[in-house]
C-alpha positions as CSV (number, residue, x, y, z in Angstrom):
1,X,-10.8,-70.8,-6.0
2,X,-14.1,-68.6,-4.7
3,X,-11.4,-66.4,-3.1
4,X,-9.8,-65.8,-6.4
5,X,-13.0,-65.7,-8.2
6,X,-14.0,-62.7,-5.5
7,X,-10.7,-60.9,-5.7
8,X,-11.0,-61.2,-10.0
9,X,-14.6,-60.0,-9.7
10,X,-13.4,-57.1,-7.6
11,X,-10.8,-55.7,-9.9
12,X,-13.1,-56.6,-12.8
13,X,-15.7,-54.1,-11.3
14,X,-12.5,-51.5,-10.3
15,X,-11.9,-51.6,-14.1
16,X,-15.4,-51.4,-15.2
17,X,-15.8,-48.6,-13.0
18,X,-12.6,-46.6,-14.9
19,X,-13.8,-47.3,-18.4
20,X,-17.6,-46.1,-17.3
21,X,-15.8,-42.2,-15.9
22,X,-13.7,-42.0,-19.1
23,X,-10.4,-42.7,-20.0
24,X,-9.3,-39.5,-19.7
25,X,-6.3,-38.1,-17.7
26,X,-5.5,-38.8,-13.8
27,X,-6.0,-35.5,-11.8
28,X,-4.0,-35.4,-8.7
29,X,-2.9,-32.5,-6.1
30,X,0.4,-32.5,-6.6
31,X,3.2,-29.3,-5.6
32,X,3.4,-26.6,-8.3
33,X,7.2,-25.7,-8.7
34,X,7.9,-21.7,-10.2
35,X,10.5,-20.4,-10.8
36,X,10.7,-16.4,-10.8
37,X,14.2,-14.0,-10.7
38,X,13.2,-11.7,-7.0
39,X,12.8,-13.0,-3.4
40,X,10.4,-11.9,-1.1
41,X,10.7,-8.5,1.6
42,X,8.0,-9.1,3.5
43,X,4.4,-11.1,4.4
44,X,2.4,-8.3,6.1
45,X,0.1,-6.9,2.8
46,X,0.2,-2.9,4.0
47,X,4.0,-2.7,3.8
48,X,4.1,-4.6,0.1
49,X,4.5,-2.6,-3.3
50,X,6.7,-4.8,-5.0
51,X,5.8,-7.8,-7.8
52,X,7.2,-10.4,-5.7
53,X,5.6,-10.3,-2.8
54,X,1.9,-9.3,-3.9
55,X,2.0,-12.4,-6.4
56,X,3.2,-14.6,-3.6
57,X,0.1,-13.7,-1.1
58,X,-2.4,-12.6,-3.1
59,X,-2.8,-16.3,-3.3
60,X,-2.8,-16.5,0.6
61,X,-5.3,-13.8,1.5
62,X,-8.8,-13.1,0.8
63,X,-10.5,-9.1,0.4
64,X,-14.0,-7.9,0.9
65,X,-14.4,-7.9,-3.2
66,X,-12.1,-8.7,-5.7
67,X,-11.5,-8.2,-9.6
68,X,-12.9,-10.8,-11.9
69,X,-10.9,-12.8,-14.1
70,X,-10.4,-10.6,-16.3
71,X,-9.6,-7.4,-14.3
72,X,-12.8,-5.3,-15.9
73,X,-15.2,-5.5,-13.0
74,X,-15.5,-5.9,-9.4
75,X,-16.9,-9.3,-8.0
76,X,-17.9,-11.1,-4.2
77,X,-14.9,-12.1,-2.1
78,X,-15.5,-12.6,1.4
79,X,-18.4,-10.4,1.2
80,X,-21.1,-12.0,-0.6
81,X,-23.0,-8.9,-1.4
82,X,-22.6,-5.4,-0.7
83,X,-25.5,-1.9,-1.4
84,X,-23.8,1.4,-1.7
85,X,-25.9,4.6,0.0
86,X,-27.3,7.2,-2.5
87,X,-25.4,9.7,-2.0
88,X,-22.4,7.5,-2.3
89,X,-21.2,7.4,1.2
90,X,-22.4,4.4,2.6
91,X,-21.5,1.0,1.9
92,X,-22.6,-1.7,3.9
93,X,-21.6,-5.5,3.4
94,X,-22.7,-8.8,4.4
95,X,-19.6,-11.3,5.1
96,X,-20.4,-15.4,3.6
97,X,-21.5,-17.6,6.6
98,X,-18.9,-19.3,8.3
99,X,-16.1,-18.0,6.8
100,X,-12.8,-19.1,8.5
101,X,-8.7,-18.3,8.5
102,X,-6.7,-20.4,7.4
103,X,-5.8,-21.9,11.2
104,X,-9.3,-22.9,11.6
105,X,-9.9,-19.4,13.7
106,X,-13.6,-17.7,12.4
107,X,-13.2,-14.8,10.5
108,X,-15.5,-12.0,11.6
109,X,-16.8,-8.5,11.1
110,X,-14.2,-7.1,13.1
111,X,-11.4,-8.7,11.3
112,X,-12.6,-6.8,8.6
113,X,-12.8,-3.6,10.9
114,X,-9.5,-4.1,12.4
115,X,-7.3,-4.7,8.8
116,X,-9.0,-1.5,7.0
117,X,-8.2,1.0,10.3
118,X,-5.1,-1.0,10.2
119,X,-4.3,-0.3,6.4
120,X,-5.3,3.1,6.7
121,X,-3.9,4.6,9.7
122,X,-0.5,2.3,10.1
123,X,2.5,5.1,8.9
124,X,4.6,2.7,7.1
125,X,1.6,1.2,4.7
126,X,2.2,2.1,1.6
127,X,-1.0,2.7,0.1
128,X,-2.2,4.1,3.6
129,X,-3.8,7.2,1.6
130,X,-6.0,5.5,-0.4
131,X,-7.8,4.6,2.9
132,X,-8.0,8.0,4.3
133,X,-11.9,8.8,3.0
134,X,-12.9,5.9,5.3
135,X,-14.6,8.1,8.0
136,X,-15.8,5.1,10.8
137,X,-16.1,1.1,10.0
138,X,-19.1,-0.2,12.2
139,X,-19.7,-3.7,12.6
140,X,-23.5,-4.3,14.0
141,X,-23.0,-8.3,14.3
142,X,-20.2,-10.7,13.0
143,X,-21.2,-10.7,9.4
144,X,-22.1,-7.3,8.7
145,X,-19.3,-4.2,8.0
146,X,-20.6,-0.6,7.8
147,X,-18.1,2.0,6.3
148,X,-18.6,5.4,6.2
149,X,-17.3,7.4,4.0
150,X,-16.2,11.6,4.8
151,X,-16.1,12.3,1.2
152,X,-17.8,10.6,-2.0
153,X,-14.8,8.7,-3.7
154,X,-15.0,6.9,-7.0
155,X,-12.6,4.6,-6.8
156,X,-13.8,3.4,-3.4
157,X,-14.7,-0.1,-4.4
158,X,-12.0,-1.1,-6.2
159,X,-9.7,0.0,-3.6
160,X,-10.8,-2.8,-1.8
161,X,-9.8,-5.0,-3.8
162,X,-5.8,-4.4,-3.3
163,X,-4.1,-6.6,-1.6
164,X,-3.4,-4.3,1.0
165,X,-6.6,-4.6,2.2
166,X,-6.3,-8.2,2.6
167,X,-8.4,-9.3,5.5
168,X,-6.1,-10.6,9.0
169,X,-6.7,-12.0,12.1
170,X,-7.2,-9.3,14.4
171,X,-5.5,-11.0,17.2
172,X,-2.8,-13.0,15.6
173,X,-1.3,-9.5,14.1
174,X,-2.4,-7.3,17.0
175,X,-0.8,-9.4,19.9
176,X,1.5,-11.6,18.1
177,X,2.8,-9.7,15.1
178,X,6.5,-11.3,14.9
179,X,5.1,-15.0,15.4
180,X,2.2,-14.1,12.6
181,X,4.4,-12.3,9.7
182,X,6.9,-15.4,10.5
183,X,3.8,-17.5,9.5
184,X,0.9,-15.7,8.1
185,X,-2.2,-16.7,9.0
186,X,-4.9,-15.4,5.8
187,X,-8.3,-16.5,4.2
188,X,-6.8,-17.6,0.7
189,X,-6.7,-20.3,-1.2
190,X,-3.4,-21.7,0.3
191,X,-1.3,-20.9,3.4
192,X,1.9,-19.9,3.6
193,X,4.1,-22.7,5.6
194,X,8.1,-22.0,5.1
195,X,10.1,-19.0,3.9
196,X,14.1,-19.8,2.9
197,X,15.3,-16.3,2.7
198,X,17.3,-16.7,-0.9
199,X,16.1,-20.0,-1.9
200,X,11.8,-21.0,-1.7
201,X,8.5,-19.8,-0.4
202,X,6.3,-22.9,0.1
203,X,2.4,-22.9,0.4
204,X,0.3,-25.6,1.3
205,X,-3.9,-26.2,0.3
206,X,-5.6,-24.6,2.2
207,X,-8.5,-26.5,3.7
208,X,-10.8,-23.9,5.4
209,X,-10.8,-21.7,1.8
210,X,-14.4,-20.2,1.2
211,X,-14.5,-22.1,-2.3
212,X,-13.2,-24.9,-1.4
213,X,-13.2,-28.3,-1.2
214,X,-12.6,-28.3,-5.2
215,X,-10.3,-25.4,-4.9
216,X,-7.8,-25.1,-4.8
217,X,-6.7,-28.3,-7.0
218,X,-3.0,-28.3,-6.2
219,X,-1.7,-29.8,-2.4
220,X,0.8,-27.7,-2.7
221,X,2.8,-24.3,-4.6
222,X,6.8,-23.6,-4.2
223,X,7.9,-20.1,-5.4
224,X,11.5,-20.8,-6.4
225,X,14.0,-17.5,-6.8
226,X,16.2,-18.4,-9.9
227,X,17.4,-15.0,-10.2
228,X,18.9,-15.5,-13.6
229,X,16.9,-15.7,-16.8
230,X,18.7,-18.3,-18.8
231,X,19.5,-20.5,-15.4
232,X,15.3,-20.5,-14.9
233,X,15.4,-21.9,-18.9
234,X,17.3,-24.3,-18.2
235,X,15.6,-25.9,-14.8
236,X,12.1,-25.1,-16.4
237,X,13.9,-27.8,-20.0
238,X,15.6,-29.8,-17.6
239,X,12.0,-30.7,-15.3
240,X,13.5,-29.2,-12.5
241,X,10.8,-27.0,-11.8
242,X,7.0,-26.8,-13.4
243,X,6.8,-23.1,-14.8
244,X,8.6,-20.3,-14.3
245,X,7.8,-16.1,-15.0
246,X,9.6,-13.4,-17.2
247,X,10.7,-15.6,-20.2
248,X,13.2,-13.1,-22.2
249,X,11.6,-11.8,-25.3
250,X,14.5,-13.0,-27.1
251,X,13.6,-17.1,-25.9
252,X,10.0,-17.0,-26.8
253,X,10.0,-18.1,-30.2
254,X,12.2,-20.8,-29.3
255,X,10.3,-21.9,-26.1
256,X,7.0,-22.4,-28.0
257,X,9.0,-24.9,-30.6
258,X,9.6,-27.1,-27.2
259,X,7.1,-29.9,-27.1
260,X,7.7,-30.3,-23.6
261,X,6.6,-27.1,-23.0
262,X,3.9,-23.9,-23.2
263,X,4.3,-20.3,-23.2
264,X,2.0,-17.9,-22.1
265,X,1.6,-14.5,-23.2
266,X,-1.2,-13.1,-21.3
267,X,-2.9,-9.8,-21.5
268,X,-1.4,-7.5,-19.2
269,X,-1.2,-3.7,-17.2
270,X,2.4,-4.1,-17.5
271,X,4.0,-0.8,-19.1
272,X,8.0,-0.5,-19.1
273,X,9.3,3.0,-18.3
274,X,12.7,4.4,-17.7
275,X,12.7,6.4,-14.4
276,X,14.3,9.7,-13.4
277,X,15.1,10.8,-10.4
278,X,14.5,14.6,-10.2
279,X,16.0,15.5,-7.6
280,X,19.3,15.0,-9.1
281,X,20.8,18.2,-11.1
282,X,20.3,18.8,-14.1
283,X,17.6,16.1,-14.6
284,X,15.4,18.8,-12.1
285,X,15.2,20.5,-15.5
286,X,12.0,19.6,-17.5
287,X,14.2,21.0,-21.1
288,X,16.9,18.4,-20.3
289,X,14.2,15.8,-19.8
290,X,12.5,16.1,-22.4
291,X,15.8,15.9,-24.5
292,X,16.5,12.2,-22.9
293,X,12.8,11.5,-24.1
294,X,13.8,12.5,-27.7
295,X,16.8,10.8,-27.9
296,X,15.2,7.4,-28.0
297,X,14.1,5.7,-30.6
298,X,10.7,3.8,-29.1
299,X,10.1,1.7,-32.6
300,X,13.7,0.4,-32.4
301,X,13.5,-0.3,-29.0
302,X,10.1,-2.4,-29.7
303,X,12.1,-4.3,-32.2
304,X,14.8,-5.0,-31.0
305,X,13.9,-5.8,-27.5
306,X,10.8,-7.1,-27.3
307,X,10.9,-8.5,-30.5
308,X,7.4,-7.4,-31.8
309,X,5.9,-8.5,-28.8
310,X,5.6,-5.3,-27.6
311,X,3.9,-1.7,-28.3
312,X,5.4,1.8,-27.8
313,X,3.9,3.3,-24.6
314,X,2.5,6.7,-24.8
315,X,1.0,6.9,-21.3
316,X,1.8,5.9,-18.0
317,X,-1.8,4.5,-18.0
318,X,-1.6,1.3,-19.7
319,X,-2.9,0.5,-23.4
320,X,-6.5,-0.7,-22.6
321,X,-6.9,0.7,-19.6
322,X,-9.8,2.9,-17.6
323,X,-9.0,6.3,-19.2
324,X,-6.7,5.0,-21.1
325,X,-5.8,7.8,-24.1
326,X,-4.7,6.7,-27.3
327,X,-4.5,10.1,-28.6
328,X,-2.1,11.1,-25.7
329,X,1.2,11.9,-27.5
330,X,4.5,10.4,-27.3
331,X,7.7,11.8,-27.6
332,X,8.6,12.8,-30.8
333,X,12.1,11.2,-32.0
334,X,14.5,13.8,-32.7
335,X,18.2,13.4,-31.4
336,X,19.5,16.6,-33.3
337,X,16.5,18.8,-31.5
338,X,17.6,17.2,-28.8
339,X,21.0,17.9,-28.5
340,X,20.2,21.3,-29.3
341,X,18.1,21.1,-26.1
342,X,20.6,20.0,-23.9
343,X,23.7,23.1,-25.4
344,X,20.4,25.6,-24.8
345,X,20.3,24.4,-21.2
346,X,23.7,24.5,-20.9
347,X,24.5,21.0,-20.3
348,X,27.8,19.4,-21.7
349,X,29.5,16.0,-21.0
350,X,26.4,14.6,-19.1
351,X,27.4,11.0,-17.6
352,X,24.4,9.8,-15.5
353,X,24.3,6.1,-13.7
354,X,21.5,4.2,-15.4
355,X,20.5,1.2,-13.4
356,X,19.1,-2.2,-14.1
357,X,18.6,-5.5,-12.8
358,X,21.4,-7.9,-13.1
359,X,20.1,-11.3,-14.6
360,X,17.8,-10.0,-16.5
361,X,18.6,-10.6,-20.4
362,X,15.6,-8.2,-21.6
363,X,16.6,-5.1,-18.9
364,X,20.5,-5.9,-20.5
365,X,19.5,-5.8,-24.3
366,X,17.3,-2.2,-23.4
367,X,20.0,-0.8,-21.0
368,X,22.7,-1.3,-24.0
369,X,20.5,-0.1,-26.5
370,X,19.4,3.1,-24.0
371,X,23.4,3.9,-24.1
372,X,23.7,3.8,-27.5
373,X,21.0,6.3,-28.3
374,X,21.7,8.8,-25.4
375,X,25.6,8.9,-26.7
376,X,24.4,10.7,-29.9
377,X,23.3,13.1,-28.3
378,X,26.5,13.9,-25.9
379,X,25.3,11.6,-22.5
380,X,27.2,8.9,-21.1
381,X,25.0,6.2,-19.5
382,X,27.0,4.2,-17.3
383,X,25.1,0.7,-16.6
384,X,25.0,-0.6,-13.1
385,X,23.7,-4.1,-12.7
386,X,22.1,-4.8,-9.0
387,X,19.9,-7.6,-8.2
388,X,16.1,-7.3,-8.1
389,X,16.0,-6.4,-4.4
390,X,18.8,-4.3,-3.8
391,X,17.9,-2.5,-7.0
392,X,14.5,-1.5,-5.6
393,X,16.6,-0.4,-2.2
394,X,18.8,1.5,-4.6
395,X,15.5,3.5,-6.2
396,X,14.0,4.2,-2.6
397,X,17.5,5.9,-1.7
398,X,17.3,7.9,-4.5
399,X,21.0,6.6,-6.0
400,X,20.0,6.4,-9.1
401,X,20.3,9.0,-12.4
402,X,17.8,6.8,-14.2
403,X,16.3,3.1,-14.0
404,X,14.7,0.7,-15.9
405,X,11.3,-0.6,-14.2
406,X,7.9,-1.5,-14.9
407,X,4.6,-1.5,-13.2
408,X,1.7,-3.7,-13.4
409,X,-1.8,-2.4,-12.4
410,X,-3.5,-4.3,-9.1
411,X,-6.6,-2.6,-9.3
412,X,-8.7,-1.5,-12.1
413,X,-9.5,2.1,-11.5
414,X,-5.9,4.2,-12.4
415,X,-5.8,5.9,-9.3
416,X,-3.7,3.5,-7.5
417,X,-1.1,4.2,-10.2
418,X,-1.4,7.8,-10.7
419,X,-1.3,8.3,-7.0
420,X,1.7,6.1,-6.1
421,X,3.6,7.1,-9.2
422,X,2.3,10.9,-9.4
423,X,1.1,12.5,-6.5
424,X,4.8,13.8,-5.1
425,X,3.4,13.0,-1.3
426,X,6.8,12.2,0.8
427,X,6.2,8.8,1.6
428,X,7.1,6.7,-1.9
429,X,7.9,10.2,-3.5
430,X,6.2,9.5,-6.8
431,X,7.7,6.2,-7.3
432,X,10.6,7.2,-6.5
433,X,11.2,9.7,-9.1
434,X,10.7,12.5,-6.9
435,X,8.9,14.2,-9.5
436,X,6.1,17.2,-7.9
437,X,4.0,19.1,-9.8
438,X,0.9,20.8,-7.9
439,X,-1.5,21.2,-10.7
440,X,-0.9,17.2,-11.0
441,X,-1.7,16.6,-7.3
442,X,-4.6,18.6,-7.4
443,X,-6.5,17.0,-10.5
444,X,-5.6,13.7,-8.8
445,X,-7.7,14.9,-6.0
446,X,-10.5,15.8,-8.1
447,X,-10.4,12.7,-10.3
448,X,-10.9,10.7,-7.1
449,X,-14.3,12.7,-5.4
450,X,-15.6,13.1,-9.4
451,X,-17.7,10.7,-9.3
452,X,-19.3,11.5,-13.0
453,X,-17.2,8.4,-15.7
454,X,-17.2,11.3,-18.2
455,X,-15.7,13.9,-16.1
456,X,-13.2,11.6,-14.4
457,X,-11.9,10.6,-18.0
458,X,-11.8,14.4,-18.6
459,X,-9.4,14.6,-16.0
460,X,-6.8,11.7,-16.6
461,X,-6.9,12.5,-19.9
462,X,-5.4,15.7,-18.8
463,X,-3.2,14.6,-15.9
464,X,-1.6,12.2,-19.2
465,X,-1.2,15.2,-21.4
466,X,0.7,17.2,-18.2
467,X,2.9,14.8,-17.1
468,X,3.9,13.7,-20.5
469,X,5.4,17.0,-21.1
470,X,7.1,16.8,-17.8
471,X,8.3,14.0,-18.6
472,X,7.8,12.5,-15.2
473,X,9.3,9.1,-16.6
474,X,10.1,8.1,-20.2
475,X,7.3,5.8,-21.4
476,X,8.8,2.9,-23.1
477,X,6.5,0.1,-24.3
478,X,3.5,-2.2,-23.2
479,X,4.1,-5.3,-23.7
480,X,2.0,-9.2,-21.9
481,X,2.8,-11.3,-19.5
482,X,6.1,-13.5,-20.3
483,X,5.5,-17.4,-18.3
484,X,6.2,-20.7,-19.4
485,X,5.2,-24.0,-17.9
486,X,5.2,-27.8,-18.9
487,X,2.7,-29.0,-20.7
488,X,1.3,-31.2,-18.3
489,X,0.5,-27.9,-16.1
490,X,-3.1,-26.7,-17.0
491,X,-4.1,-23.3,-15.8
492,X,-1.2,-21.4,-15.0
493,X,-2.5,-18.5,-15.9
494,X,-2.0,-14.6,-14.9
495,X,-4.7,-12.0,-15.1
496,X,-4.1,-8.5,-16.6
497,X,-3.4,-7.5,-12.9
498,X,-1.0,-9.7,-12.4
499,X,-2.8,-12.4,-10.3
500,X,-2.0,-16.1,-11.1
501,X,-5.0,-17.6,-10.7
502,X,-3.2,-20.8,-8.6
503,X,-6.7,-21.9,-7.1
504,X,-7.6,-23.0,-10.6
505,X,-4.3,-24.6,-11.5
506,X,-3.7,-28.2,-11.5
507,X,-1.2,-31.0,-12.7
508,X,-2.2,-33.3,-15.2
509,X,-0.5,-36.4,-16.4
């Protein structure tokens, strides 16, 4: 009987001790189950400059700085502090004590050193150029990083803050690259454990993370590639997976009747654009671009595609944006003009390949629309559908008349997007486009070593009005961030440069 008394007393007390912390809801770990419609290329952050793998290890790596929540200022990363020389040169920064990989293995000063020469100097990074005003990184002890730079650049800072200049073990990529991009090794939040080519990434907690141990709150994250809008509905209604990215414009309504369910339309950098690829005749022309621009209807194309949800783009820069102009002009929509354009130039019976991504119901409703409007004015779009991936490989070959794509910002200063999508250099040949004008490259130049706001603005604001008459691509609309999860997710959440803020996610139920 005393036994029983003890073992009553016990639970008593187990149940007193519930109702005293609240009856509120049951926080556990948990795995995090996304779906999203492109697999992965690569793990290594300098070779990265797609969507799908930046969103997957941002979450897995950790920068000197990084941008705040919402993607208006810079903030401490692994750095908890940083001064910047006078003359704007210098800037020195002091790494957080005791800051680790995620294999346990301390991460020091000369990490740091080794992944910003790395970034810089590698030929295949991506964004290698942005790094090239980094003169000598010195690193006087284990926590303190020294870089000098050969020219004052404004941006500086915020480069920083890219992924691509995610810190890495020095030794794990230097001697034992194929073993560490099998299984990265980074400073993040979680770790990356398992790559299915075609089917899941999986990442795990992990336990060494500088803010931890309350973050991250999930065990565990699964990217899932469901390549087909409708088929990610349907898992995402079903319970099959948690949440899931690019809900059609055309299912949002009806998503946010679900009970089961909550859609999030965050703010965003995104802006949609139709590419052209100069280099093919007689879109080299700037009159016969500039007739494509007129023959579409941008206020139908917000209505009927996005469904409201969206906002006619007028600049490659996106609405909200540093040096963002509202003023800048869009194209004027005039299919008879243009048509006139195109007879002028001496172009009849146009057919050009217009590419988009198969599986994707919003780049299907556009593309059908796009063909539509370009046939009054005498051009035949002929649609190819490609998947995600291949339809990137498709761009980067250049075999492609025109595509539809987007971009999302990473960084807040708009020279990572100017640069990448305008400069003409040969490596990613203006996005692609192969679009090169030298009065462009050279104001991008100045914008980056102007180190007055006023004057900088000056200058983008001119770079938007010259490369809108170029028409360098066709601006089509802004538009937020399209996710949906279950209700019992809290925090899903993507910032307006595209980070999802997993760390801060959780399951509740």
């Amino acid at each position: 009987m005393a036994a029983i008394i003890r073992r009553l007393a016990v639970v008593s007390f187990l149940l007193l001790s519930v109702l005293l912390l609240g009856a509120g809801p049951v926080h556990a770990g948990g795995t995090l189950k996304i779906g999203r419609d492109q697999d992965s290329t690569t793990f290594d952050p300098i070779l990265i400059s797609q969507n799908a793998d930046l969103w997957v290890i941002i979450n897995a790596n950790e920068m000197l700085v990084r941008n705040n929540f919402d993607g208006t200022a810079i903030e401490p990363d692994l750095a908890e502090s940083w001064t910047v020389s006078p003359d704007g040169l210098t800037y020195t920064f002091k790494l957080r004590d005791g800051l680790k990989f995620s294999d346990g293995s301390p991460l020091k000063a000369s990490d740091v050193k080794f992944s910003l020469e790395r970034v810089r100097d590698t030929k295949e990074s991506v964004f290698g150029a942005m790094y090239a005003p980094m003169k000598s990184i010195d690193t006087p002890d284990d926590r303190t990083v020294i870089i000098t730079l050969s020219q004052p650049t404004a941006p500086f800072l915020t480069f920083l803050a890219l992924f691509s200049a995610a810190v890495l073990p020095e030794d794990a990529v230097k001697n034992h690259y194929d073993d560490w991009l099998e299984h990265p090794i980074g400073a993040g939040a979680f770790k990356i454990i398992e790559w299915k080519r075609g089917e899941s990434i999986t990442l795990d907690k992990n336990p060494n993370y500088w803010e931890g141990p309350a973050k991250p709150k999930l065990d565990q994250v699964q990217w899932i590639y469901i390549p087909n809008d409708n088929t990610r509905i349907l898992k995402l209604q079903a319970g099959e997976i948690d949440a899931m990215i690019f809900v059609p414009f055309n299912r949002i309504d009806e998503l946010k009747q679900d009970p089961k369910l909550e859609v999030h339309l965050d703010n965003s950098s995104r802006e949609d654009h139709l590419l052209i690829n100069h280099s093919h005749p007689p879109l080299d022309k700037k009159e016969v671009r500039q007739a494509l621009c007129m023959a579409i209807d941008l206020d139908a194309i917000v209505k009927t595609v996005t469904f409201g949800h969206g906002t006619p783009a007028n600049s490659y820069i996106p609405q909200g944006g540093m040096f963002y102009n509202p003023d800048n002009p869009r194209c004027p929509y005039d299919p008879a003009k243009a048509k006139a354009m195109l007879d002028a130039a001496g172009v009849k019976d146009l057919s050009l390949k217009l590419l988009i991504s198969s599986g994707d119901v919003t780049h299907e409703q556009l593309a059908v629309l796009l063909q539509s409007q370009l046939a009054q004015i005498g051009v035949t779009a002929n649609i190819e559908k490609q998947e995600v991936g291949q339809a990137w490989e498709t761009e980067i070959s250049g075999d492609y008349d025109l595509s539809v794509n987007y971009w999302t910002n990473d960084i807040i200063d708009p020279d990572e997007k100017t640069s990448f999508s305008l400069y003409g250099d040969p490596d990613n040949l203006s996005y692609h486009t192969r679009y090169k004008n030298p009065e462009v490259t050279k104001l991008i130049d100045e914008g980056r070593g102007e180190l007055d706001p006023e004057k900088r603005k000056a200058i983008y604001y001119k770079i938007q009005a010259i490369v809108k008459d170029d028409v360098h691509w066709i601006d089509l609309y802004y538009s937020p961030y399209r996710n949906a999860s279950q209700i019992y997710v809290k925090n899903f959440t993507q910032n307006p440069l595209g980070r999802f803020t997993l760390e801060d996610t959780e399951i509740v139920k």
